[in-house]
N, C-alpha and C positions, 0 to 999 in steps of 0.2 A: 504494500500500500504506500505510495507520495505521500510527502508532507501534506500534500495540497487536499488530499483525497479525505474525505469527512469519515470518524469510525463508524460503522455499524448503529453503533450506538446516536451517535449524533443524526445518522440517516433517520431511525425510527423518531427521536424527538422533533425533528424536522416535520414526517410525517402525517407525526399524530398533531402538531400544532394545525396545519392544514387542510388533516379529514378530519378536524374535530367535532365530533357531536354534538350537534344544536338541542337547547331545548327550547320549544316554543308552545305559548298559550294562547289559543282560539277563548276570550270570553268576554260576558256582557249580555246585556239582556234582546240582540238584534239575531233574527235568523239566518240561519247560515256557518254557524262554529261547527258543527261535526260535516257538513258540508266540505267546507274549507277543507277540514283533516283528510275526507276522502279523495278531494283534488289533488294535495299535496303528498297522498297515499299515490293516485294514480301516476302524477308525476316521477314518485321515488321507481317505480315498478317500470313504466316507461324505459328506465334508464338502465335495467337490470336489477334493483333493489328488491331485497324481501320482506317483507311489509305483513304485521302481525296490528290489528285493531280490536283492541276488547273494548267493549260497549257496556258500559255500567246504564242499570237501571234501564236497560231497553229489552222486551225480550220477542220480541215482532221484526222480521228479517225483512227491512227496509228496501228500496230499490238498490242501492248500491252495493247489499250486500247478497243481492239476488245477482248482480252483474258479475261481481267479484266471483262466485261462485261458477259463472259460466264464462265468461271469458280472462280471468284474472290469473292464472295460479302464484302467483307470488303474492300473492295476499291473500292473507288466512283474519277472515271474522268471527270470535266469539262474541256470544250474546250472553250477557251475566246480569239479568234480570228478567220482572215479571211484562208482561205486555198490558199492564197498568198501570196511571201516576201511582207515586210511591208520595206517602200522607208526610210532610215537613218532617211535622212534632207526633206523630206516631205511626213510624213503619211496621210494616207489618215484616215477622220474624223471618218470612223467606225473604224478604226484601233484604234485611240484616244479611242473611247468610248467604245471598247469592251477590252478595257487594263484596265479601267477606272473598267469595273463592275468584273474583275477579282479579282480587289484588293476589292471591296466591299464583294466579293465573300470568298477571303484570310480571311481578317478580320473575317466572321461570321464562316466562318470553325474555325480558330483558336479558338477565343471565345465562340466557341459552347459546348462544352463539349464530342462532339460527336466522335472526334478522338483521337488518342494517335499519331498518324503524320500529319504533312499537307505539302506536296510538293508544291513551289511552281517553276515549270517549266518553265524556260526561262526568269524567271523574270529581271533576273540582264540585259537580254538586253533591256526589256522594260521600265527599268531604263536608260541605257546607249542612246536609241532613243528619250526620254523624253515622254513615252507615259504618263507614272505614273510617282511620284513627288517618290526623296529616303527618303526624310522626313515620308512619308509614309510606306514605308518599313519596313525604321529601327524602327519606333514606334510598326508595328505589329513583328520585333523580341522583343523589349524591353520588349512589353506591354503582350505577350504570357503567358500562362500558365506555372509556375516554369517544370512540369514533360511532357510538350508536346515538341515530337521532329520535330525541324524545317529543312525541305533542299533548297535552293534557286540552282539554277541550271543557266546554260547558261554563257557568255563568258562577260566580259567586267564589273565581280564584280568588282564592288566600294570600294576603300578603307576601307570606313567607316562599311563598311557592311563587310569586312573580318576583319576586326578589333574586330566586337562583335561577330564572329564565334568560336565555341569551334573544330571546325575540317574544311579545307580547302585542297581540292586535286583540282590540277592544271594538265588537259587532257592536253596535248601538240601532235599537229600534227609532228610527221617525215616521214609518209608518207601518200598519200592516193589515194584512189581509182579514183577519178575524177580527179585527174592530167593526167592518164593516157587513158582518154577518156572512161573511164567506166562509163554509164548511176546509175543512181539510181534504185532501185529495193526492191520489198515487202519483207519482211523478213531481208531483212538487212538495209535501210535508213528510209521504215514506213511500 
């Protein structure tokens, strides 16, 4: 090896400073946050990425994860809840325990080696409802792999958790559709 020629070592911290792992937060009270994470899903995939999105508190397989399903395979959808709102101030216990195996879920995705992203969908509200602890959370941003990109999605992020964000977009409502008595419908709400 030349003087000039960087060790091994310096090559990898080089790097890793350059694929470094984004984490970014989709929230606010406008639609469009788990939107957005599916875009920036499709975009990672696009490129060759493997793309793991767990969906807290949803338990009804949306359009996108009917697409993902048939033309996607580098992205893998679990669903880790009921196909019901989940009550603020009193969830009901399968709500608790399937928040509960979502994050066991988050964790072994992260730690797995297996993707280059892992969504995790609506989380910050199953933070904000107390299904999951944020001590948890923030341990799987901390604890992540330096080059895997993270996205937390849903309305009601925690300080603490935009604070160890490298990108944060805030969806704000100014108008919307069921103010003015428009039902929901396939292709544009699931």
């Amino acid at each position: 090896m030349s003087e000039m020629e960087p060790t091994p070592d310096a090559r990898k911290t080089v790097l890793e400073k350059y694929n470094k792992g984004l984490v970014q937060i989709y929230t606010g009270n406008g639609k469009g946050k788990t939107t957005a994470a599916f875009g920036q899903a499709l975009r990672a995939v696009g490129q060759g990425f493997r793309v793991c999105i767990i969906q807290f508190m949803k338990g009804r397989k949306y359009g996108e994860c009917l697409a993902a399903e048939r033309c996607l395979p580098n992205l893998t959808v679990h669903l880790s809840g009921l196909d019901s709102f989940v009550m603020r101030d009193h969830p009901a216990p399968p709500d608790i325990e399937l928040a509960k195996q979502g994050l066991d879920l988050a964790r072994k995705a992260v730690a797995s080696g297996d993707y280059d992203m892992v969504i995790l969908d609506e989380i910050n509200v199953a933070v904000d409802f107390k299904l999951i602890p944020l001590a948890d959370v923030i341990d799987i941003i901390q604890t992540r792999p330096p080059t895997l990109d993270l996205i937390l999605t849903g309305r009601y992020a925690a300080p603490e958790i935009v604070d160890l964000a490298d990108t944060v977009s805030e969806i704000r409502e100014i108008k919307h559709h069921y103010n003015a008595g428009i039902k929901d419908r396939a292709g544009i709400e699931y």
